[in-house]
C-alpha positions as CSV (number, residue, x, y, z in Angstrom):
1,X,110.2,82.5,98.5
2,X,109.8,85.7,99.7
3,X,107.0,86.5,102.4
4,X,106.0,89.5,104.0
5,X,104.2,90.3,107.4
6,X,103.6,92.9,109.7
7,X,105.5,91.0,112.7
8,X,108.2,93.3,112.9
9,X,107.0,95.1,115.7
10,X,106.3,92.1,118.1
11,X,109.6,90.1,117.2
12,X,112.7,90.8,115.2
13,X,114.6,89.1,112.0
14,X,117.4,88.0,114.4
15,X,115.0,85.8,116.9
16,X,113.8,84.1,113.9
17,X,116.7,82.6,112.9
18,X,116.4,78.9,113.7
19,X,112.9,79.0,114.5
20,X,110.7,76.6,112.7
21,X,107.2,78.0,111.9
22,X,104.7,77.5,109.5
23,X,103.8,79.2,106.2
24,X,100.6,79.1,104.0
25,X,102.0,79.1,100.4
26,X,99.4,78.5,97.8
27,X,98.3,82.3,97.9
28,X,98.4,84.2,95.3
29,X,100.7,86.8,95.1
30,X,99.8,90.3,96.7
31,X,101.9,93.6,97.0
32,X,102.7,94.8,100.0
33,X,104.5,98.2,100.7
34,X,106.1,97.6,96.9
35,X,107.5,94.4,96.9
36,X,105.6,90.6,96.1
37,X,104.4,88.7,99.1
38,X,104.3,85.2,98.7
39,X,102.5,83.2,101.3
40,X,101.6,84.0,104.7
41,X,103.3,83.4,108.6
42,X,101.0,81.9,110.8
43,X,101.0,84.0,113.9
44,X,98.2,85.6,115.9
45,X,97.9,88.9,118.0
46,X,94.9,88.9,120.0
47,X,92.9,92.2,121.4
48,X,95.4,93.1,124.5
49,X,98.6,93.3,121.6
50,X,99.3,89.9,122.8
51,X,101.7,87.9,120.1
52,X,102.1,84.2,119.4
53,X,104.1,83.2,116.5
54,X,103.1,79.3,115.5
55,X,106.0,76.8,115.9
56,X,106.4,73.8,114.6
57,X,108.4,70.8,116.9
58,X,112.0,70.8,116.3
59,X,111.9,67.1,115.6
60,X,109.7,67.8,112.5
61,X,111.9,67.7,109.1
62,X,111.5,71.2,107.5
63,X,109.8,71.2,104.4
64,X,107.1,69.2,106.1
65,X,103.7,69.7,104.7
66,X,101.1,70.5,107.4
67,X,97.7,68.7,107.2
């Protein structure tokens, strides 16, 4: 599944790796800057730039539906 965000400013593909963080998937497709987005990262950035990217516990299995 590919999924696009504009978080490449506040953290980068490397520090990702590993992380476990949580995805909204039953979007429908959009395009973004030409290519299919499908879902969406859960991450917030408030009025002072300030980023938080959601995480999920590392003792959770991936895969793991959230409720």
């Amino acid at each position: 599944r590919q999924i696009l965000s504009g978080i490449a400013k506040y953290i980068s593909p490397e520090q990702l790796v590993g992380m476990k963080v949580p995805f909204v998937t039953n979007l429908k497709p959009r395009m973004m800057m030409g290519l299919e987005s499908n879902g969406m990262i859960l991450a917030s950035i408030d009025a002072d730039q300030n980023f938080s990217l959601m995480q999920v516990d590392s003792k959770i299995a991936s895969g793991t539906h959230v409720s």
